[in-house]
VOGU-3710 file (C-alpha; in Angstrom, 3 decimals, decimal comma):
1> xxxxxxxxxx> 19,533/14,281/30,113  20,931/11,893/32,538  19,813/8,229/33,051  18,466/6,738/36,086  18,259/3,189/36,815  16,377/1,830/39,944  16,728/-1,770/41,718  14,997/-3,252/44,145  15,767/-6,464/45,857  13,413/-8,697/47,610
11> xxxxxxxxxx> 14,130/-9,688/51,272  12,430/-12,194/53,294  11,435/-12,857/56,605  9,725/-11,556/59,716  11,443/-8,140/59,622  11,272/-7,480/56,290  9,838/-4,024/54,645  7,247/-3,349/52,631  6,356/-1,085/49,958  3,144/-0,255/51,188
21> xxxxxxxxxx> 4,854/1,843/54,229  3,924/5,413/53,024  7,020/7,336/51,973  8,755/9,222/54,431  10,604/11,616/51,523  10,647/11,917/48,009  11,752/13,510/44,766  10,176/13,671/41,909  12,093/14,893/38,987  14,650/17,145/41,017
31> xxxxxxxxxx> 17,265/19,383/39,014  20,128/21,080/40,494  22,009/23,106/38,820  24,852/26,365/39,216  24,038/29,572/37,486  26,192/29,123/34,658  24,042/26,289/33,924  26,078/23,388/34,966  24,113/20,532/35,993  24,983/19,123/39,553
41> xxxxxxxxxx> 21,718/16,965/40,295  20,370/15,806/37,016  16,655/14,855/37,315  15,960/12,494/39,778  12,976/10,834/41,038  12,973/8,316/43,969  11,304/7,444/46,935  11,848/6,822/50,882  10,087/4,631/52,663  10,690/3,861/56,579
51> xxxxxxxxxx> 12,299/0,426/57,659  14,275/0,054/54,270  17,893/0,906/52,905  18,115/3,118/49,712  21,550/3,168/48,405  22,720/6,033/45,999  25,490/4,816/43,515  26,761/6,570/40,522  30,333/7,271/39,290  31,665/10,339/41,356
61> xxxxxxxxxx> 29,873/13,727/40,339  27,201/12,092/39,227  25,080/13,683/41,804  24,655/11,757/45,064  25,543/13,987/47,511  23,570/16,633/45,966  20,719/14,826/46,682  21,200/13,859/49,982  21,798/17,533/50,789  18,467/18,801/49,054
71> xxxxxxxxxx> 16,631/16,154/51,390  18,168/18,113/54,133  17,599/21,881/52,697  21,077/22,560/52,453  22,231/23,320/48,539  25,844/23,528/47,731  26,981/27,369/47,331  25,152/29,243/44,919  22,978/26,128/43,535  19,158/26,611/42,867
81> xxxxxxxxxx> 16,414/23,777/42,228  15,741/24,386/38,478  12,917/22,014/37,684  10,949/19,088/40,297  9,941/18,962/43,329  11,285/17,820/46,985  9,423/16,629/50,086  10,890/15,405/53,046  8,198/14,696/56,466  5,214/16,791/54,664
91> xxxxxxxxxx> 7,698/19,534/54,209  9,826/21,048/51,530  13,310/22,007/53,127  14,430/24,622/50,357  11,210/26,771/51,718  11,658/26,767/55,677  12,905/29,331/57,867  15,921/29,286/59,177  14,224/28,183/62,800  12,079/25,311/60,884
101> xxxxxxxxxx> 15,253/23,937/58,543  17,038/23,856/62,182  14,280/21,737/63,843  13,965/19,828/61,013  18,157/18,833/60,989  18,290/18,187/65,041  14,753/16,090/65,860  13,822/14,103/62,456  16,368/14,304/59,840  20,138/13,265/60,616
111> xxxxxxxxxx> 22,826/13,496/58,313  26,299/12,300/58,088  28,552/13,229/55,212  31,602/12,448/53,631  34,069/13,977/56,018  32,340/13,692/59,325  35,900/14,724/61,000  35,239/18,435/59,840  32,189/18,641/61,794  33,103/17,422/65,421
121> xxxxxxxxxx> 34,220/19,860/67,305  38,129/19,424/68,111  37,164/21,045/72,077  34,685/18,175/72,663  35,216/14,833/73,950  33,057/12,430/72,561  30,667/12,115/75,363  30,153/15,543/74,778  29,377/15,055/70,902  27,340/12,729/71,288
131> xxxxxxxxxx> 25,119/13,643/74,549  24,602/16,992/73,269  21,587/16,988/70,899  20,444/13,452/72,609  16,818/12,867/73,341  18,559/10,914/75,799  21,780/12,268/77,050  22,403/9,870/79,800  25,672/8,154/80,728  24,466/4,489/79,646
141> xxxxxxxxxx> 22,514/5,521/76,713  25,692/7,449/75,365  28,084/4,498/75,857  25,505/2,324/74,661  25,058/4,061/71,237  28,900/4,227/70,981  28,816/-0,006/71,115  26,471/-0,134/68,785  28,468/2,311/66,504  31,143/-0,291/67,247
151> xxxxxxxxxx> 33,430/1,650/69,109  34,818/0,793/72,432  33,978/3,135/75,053  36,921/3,979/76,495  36,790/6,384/73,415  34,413/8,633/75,728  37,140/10,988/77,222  39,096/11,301/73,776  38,510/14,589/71,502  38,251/13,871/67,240
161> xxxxxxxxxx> 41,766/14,783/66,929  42,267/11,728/68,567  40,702/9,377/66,921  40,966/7,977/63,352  39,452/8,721/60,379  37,083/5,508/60,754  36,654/5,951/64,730  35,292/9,608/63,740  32,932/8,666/60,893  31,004/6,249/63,615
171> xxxxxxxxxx> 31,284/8,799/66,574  29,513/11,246/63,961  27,134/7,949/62,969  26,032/7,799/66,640  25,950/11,212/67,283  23,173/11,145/64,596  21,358/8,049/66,007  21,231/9,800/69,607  19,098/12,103/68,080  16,105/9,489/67,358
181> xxxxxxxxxx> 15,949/10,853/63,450  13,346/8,892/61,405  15,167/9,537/58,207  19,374/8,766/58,427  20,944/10,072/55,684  24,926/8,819/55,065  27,566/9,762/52,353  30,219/6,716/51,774  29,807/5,502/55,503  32,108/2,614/54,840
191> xxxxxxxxxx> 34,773/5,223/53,686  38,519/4,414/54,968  36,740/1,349/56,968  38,504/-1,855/56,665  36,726/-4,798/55,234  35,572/-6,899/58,512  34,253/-3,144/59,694  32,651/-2,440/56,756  30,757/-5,783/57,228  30,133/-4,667/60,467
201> xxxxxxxxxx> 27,943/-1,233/59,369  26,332/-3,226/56,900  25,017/-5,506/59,304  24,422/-2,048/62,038  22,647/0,089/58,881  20,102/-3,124/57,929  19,751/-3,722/62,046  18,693/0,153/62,250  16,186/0,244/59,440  14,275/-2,722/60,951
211> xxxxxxxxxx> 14,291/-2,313/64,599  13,777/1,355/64,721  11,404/1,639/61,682  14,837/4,053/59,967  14,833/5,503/56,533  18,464/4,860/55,598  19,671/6,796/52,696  23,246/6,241/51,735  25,687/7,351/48,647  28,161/5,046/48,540
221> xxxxxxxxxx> 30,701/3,502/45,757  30,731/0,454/48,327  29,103/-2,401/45,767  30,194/-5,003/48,813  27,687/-2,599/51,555  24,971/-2,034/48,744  24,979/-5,528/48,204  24,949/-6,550/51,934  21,757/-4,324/53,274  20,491/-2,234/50,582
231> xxxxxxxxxx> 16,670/-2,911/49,447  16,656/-0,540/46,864  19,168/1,107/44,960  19,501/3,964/42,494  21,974/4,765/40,070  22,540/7,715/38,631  24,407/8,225/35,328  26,029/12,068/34,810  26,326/12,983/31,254  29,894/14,479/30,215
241> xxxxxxxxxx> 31,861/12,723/32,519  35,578/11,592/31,985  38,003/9,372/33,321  41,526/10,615/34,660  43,873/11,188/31,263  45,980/8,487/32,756  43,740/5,480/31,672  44,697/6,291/28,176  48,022/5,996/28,464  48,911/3,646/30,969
251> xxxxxxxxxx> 49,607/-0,079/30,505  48,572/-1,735/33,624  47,881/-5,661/33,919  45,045/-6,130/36,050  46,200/-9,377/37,979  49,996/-8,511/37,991  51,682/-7,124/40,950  53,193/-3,848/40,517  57,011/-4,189/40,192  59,520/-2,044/42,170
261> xxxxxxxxxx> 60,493/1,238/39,890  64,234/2,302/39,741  64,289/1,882/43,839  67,740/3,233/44,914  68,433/3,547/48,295  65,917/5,201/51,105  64,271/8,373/50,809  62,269/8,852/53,416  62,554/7,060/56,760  61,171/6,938/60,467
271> xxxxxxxxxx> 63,682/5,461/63,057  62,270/5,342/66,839  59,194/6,858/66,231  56,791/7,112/69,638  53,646/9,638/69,210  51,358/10,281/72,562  48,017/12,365/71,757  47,388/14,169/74,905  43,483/13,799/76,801  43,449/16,569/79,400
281> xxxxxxxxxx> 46,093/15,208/82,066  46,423/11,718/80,365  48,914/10,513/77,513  47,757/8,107/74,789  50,401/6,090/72,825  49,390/6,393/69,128  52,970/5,287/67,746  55,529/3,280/69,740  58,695/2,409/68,674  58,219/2,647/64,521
291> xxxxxxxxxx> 60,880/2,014/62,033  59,869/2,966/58,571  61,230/3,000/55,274  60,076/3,984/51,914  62,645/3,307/49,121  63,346/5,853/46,184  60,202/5,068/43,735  58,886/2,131/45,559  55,241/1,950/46,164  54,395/1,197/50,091
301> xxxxxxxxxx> 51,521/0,175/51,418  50,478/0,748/54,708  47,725/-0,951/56,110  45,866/-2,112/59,366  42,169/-2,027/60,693  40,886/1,484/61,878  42,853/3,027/64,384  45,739/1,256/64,300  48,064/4,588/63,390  48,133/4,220/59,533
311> xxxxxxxxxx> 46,909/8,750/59,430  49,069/9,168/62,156  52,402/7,671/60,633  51,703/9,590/57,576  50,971/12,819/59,266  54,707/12,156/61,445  56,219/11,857/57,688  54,674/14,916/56,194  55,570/17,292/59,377  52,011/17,509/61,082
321> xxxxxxxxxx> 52,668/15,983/63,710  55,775/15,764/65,802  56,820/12,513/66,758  57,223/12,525/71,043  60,622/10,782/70,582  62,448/9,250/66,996  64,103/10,646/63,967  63,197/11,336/60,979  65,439/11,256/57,754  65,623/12,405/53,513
331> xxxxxxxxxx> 67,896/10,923/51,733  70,168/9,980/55,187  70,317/13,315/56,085  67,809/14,450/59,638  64,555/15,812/58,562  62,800/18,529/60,756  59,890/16,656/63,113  57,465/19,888/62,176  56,689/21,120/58,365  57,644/24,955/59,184
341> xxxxxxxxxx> 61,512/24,092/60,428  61,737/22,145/56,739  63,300/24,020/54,113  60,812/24,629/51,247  62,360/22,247/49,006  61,948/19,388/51,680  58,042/20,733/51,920  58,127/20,745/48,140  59,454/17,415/48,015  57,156/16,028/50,187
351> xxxxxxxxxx> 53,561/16,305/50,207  50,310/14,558/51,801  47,482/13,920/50,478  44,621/13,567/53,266  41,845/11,780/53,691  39,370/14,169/54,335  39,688/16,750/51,811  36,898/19,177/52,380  39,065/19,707/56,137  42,309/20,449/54,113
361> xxxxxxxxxx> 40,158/22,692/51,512  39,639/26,635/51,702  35,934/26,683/51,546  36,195/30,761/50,254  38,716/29,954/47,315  38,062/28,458/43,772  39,483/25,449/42,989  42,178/27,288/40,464  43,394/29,030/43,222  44,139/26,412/45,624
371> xxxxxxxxxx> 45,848/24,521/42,920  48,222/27,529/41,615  49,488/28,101/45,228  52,029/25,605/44,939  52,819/26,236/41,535  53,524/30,056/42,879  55,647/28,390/45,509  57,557/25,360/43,935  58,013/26,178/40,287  59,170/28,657/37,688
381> xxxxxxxxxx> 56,190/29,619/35,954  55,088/32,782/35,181  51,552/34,286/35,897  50,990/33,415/32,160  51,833/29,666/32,191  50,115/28,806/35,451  45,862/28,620/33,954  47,374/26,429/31,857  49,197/24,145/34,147  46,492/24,143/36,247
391> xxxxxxxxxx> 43,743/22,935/33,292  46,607/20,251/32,871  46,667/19,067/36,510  42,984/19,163/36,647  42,793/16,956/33,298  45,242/14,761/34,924  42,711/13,659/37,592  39,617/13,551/35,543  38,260/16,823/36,090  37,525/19,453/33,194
401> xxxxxxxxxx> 39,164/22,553/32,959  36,218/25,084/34,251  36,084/23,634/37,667  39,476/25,943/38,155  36,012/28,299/39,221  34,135/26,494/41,115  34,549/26,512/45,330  34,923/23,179/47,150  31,460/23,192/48,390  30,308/22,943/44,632
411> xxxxxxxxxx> 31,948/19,590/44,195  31,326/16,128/45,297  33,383/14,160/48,181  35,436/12,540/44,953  35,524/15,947/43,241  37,516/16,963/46,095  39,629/14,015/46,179  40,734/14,808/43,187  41,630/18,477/43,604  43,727/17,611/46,150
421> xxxxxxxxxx> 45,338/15,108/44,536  46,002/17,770/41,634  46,790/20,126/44,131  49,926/17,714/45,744  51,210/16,988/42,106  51,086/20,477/41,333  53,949/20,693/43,565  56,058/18,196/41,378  56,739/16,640/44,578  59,695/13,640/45,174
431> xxxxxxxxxx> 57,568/11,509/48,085  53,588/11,569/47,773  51,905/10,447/50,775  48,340/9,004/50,167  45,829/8,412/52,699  42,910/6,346/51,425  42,607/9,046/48,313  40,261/6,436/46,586  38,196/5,827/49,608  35,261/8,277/47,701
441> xxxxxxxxxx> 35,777/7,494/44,163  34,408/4,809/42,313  36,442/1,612/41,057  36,588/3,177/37,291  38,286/6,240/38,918  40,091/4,970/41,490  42,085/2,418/39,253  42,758/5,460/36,614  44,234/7,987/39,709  46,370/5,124/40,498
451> xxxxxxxxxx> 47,452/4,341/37,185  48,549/7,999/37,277  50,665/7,644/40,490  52,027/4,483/38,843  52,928/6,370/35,563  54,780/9,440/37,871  56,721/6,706/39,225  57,544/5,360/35,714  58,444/8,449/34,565  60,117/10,336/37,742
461> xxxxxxxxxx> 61,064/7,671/39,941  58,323/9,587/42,514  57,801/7,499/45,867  54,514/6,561/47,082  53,189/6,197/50,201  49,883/4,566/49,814  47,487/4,042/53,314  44,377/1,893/51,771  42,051/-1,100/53,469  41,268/-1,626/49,159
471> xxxxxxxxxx> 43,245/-4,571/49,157  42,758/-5,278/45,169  44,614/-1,823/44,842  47,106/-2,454/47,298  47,774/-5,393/45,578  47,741/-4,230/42,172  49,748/-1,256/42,880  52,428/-1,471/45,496  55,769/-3,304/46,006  56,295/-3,555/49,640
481> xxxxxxxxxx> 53,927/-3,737/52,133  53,246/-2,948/56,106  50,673/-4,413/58,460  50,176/-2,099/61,204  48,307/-2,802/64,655  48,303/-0,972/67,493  50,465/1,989/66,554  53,296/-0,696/65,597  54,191/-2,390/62,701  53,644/-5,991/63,261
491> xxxxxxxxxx> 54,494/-7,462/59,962  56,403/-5,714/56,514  57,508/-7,803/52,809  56,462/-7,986/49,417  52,925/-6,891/48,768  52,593/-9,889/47,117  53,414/-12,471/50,043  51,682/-10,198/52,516  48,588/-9,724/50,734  47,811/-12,587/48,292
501> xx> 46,283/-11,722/45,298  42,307/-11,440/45,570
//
């Protein structure tokens, strides 16, 4: 049996909640769980009340956004309540029809989750998104939630592929608020935020929950947000759980700067580069007039606040994106702009891992079988040799051997993560491009996965490109550092000058 540890924090003043505010939702000994038994929700009890922030913390699978999904009615793929009960508004959202779980989702119940890019619709400016479930779908009250969401509103006319991963989870966070819910649900909402935004949600999540009378729920690994506007928090504790294999057998100072790794020459560079996303008849410049270099084995940071072109420069290095104007080069040698005109050792040799990993995962496959493609592409081994490889990768990354069968839906937001970290290494690639990959993993996990990248570059001289607003990991982990605004790169040097140690 799991533990579960509550805690409650007293707030004062005119606006603060109380607990006598009748619960809006609750859960009262709640089990989740797969067919073969495996235990994705252990049991949970906990209560919502309106006007207050409940934050959900826990090491990643511990259960979080299992929860917030059962207060919504939607289970991950093939899970059943075992034991306990859920209510949510008088109702319990396992048992509605499919016309009563819909109501229920688009009038009282909002929910945000971990990769809110996956569910805007690419065809749909943000106006659009966010006008069209509104109780009020005016003009002004559109641009109006999109400044409180923090976002300028010359964002209206843009589609999601056009915005960062940040500007994306807020267009999602007001497309929920236009709605009117009385219960906001939120998975890592400070995810791939830097710091003085993060502050800035903290401050928006604590101002909702008091002047609209909001049930906040949120699952975060953010102690800094939990801290800042949480009234109650609960923690849950998964039994089995392991840390990535690398902790063991890595050697890591904690306050030490990470020192540059047999760095010969450079191995991947960006000369030039100018990207323009396209809005209908208009051009927007994303990149202009980028140099980049990342050494053989150096660790680089990029880093920058939201929407300054940090996804975008790592999508022009992995082929994704083709730059308007520039060159790319390998080893001095030109480098196709597009992934298909690379040769598939230049694909092998290069690979990205995204930020929003349920996008870049096939919903209908098992985890094993995302993870043995690029053994079946890259490598050697025979049909034999590759269930074994594949427990290894997964072991790598902290994740035990039979979720090879589980399906993407089945895992938490830093389950994912970490199958598609496993599923870049698998690869045995040269250049590993990172964006925010410990965003949704707690600080035990996210310092063993990058003790792991540290140890490949240790052992294989493997470059990393590492997009983060973590500063303590930036600073723990990389060599050489890049400050980008804008779309440029306003300031590069040692990690250490650039970013003093926290």
């Amino acid at each position: 049996m799991s533990d579960l540890t509550h805690h409650d924090r007293a707030r004062t003043g005119p606006d603060t909640p109380t607990d006598a505010a009748q619960p809006v939702a609750s859960v009262t000994g709640l089990e989740i769980s797969l067919p073969d038994g495996t235990v994705l929700l252990p049991a949970t009890s906990a209560l919502v009340r309106p006007g207050q922030v409940t934050a959900l913390t826990g090491a990643s699978g511990s259960g979080k956004t299992t929860l917030l999904r059962a207060l919504i009615g939607h289970l991950p793929d093939r899970a059943t309540i075992t034991t306990g009960t859920v209510d949510v508004l008088g109702t319990q959202p396992h048992t509605l029809t499919p016309d009563a779980l819909r109501h229920l989702r688009r009038t009282r119940v909002a929910y945000v989750g971990q990769d809110p890019g996956s569910a805007l619709n690419p065809r749909m400016t943000v106006h659009r998104l966010v006008a069209e479930l509104a109780t009020d779908p005016s003009a002004d009250s559109v641009r109006s939630l999109l400044t409180e969401c923090r976002l300028p509103t010359n964002l209206l006319g843009r589609r999601p592929t056009a915005l960062s991963g940040g500007q994306q989870r807020r267009v999602a966070l007001a497309r929920a608020l236009a709605r009117t819910p009385q219960i906001l649900l939120l998975d890592e909402p400070t995810a791939g935020l830097d710091t003085a935004l993060r502050d800035e949600i903290a401050h928006l999540l604590r101002h909702l929950a008091t002047s609209r009378n909001l049930a906040v729920v949120l699952a975060t690994h953010d102690t800094a947000l939990v801290e800042a506007c949480a009234d109650h928090t609960v923690r849950l504790i998964a039994p089995g759980t392991q840390p990535p294999a690398s902790v063991s057998c890595m050697a890591v100072e904690p306050s030490a700067a990470a020192v540059p790794i047999r760095t010969a020459g450079p191995a991947l560079s960006a000369q030039g580069v100018e990207v323009y996303f396209r809005n209908g008849g208009t051009r927007r410049l994303a990149l202009t007039g980028l140099d980049f270099t990342a050494p053989v084995g150096s660790a680089t940071a990029v880093i920058g606040p939201s929407g300054s072109g940090k996804t975008t420069l790592l999508r022009v290095l992995a082929g994704l994106h083709p730059p308007t104007s520039g060159q790319l080069t390998l080893d001095g040698q030109t480098l196709a702009a597009t992934a298909r005109r690379r040769t598939r050792e230049q694909q092998r040799r290069i690979q990205l891992v995204p930020q929003n990993p349920l996008a870049a995962l096939n919903p209908r496959r098992t985890v094993g079988h995302q993870v043995a493609r690029p053994l079946r592409l890259h490598t050697s081994l025979t049909a034999k040799e590759i269930p074994e490889q594949i427990t290894q990768l997964l072991q790598q990354v902290g994740l035990p051997a039979d979720f090879a069968n589980r399906y993407p839906g089945e895992l938490s937001g830093g389950q994912r993560q970490r199958v598609s970290i496993a599923r870049a290494l698998a690869a045995g690639p040269d250049i590993l491009l990172c964006d925010e990959v410990t965003s949704a993993l707690d600080t035990t996990t996210a310092t063993a996965v990058m003790d792991l990248l540290t140890r490949l570059r240790e052992e294989h001289g493997t470059t990393l490109v590492v997009v983060s607003h973590e500063h303590h990991l930036i600073t723990r982990y990389t060599d050489t550092a890049h400050l980008m605004d804008t779309g440029r790169i306003t300031a590069s040097g040692p990690t250490a000058e650039l970013l003093p140690t926290p």
